[in-house]
Steps between C-alpha positions, in 0.01 A plus 500: 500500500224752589154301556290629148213691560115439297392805271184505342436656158172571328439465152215512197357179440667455123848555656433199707590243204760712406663529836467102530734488211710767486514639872444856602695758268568818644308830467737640276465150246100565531514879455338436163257281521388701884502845330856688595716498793380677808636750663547309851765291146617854385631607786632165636938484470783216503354190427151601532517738217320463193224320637761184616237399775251227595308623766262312775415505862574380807164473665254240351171654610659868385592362155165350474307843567643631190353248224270757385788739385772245380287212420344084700818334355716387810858413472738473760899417539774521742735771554816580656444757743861626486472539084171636486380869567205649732274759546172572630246590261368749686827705416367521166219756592733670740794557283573578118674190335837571473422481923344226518843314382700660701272396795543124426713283695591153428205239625732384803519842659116496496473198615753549813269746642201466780220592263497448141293648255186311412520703138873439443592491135767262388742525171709273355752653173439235268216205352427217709521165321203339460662189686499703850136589482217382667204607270185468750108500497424807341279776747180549312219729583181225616347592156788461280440160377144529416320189408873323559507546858277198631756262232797672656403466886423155403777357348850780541627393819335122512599347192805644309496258246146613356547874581877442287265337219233720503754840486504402197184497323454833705768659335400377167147618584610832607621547104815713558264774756727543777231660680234303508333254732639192309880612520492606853344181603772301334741723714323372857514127347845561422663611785398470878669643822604108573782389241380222305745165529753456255388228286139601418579646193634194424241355627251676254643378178581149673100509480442650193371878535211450290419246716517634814289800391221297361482304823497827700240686289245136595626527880417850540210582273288636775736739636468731258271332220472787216924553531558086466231511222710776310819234587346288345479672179882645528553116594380383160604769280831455639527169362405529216785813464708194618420230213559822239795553631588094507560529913385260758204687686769534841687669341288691216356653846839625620580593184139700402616667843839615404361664227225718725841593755701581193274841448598593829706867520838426601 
């Protein structure tokens, strides 16, 4: 069997819950909800027609330059270099569309050669299940986080329990705004470039979410003292939402938070 090959993909924040769940869908499945099919997916043929791709690159820092156009989430899979398809995307501004396919090679000729391309685009012809993927600190701008980021240098990469716990307050807090400070915070607690081990999910509700959040928001009051203040408040209000709704407060708090991620766009 040919040794698989690491593609990254960029995505919008709010597809990065989404993408956890359902894996990546293919352009043509998305062609709604990201405004029409191209015309690099109008002219593609065979089994790339119709927008039956899932696109990424092959070179890390190359991927990464492009978070302004296609957006800080990072997700990244393995591919079979015989299966998938190739092509610089340079060849995009050098020839019209219907070119640019015809250009494309499978990812193992590429990768036979002396020199490949840094920019080399790489195409797979159907959804990656969620399963595969490796969904990975997402590449903010320094001032993306706002208030958030002194909370999130402190805590996303040395305690995973309390960043798990505290994702969730900041997506409550966020109140369904995809966009805003609160959400995209959640997404760094979320998900870092280092997996996180298998049982600390289990872990979490083995200790009670509500819990563990509480205990975080003492233990980390001065990193970022207005945000943990505002915690605070999403904290209490969330149990309350909890004894309405006749819930233990571990789980009223993953419940209040399925209800914010149920508002996302599919």
């Amino acid at each position: 069997m040919a040794q698989r090959v690491l593609v990254h993909h960029l995505t919008q924040p709010h597809r990065l819950p989404l993408i956890e769940e359902e894996g990546l869908r293919t352009r043509g499945e998305l062609s709604s909800a990201l405004g029409g099919l191209t015309e690099i997916d109008e002219a593609a043929r065979g089994k790339f027609a119709h927008g039956r791709r899932v696109s990424g690159w092959l070179d890390e820092g190359h991927a990464l330059a492009q978070t302004e156009v296609h957006g800080p989430g990072h997700v990244t899979w393995e591919v079979d270099p015989k299966r998938a398809l190739a092509a610089p995307a340079s060849l995009r501004d050098e020839l019209d569309p219907a070119a640019y396919w015809e250009a494309a090679r499978p990812l193992q000729a590429w990768l036979a050669e002396d020199d490949v391309p840094t920019d080399l685009e790489v195409h797979v012809d159907r959804g990656v299940r969620a399963k595969y993927l490796q969904l990975r600190a997402p590449k903010f701008a320094d001032d993306a986080l706002g208030d958030w980021a002194p909370l999130v240098a402190e805590i996303a990469d040395e305690d995973r329990l309390s960043a798990k716990a505290l994702m969730h307050l900041a997506i409550i807090d966020c109140d369904a705004d995809f966009a805003s400070e609160p959400f995209l915070a959640a997404c760094a607690l979320a998900w870092r470039d280092e997996p996180d081990e298998d049982g600390l999910i289990g872990e979490l509700l083995e200790a009670d979410p509500d819990k563990v959040a509480s205990a975080a928001l003492a233990m980390y009051a001065g990193a970022a003292p207005e945000v943990i203040e505002r915690l605070r408040t999403v904290l209490e209000e969330t149990r309350e939402w909890s004894d309405a709704q006749g819930a233990d407060h571990g789980q009223g708090l993953l419940m209040r938070t399925a209800v914010v991620l149920d508002q996302l766009e599919p």
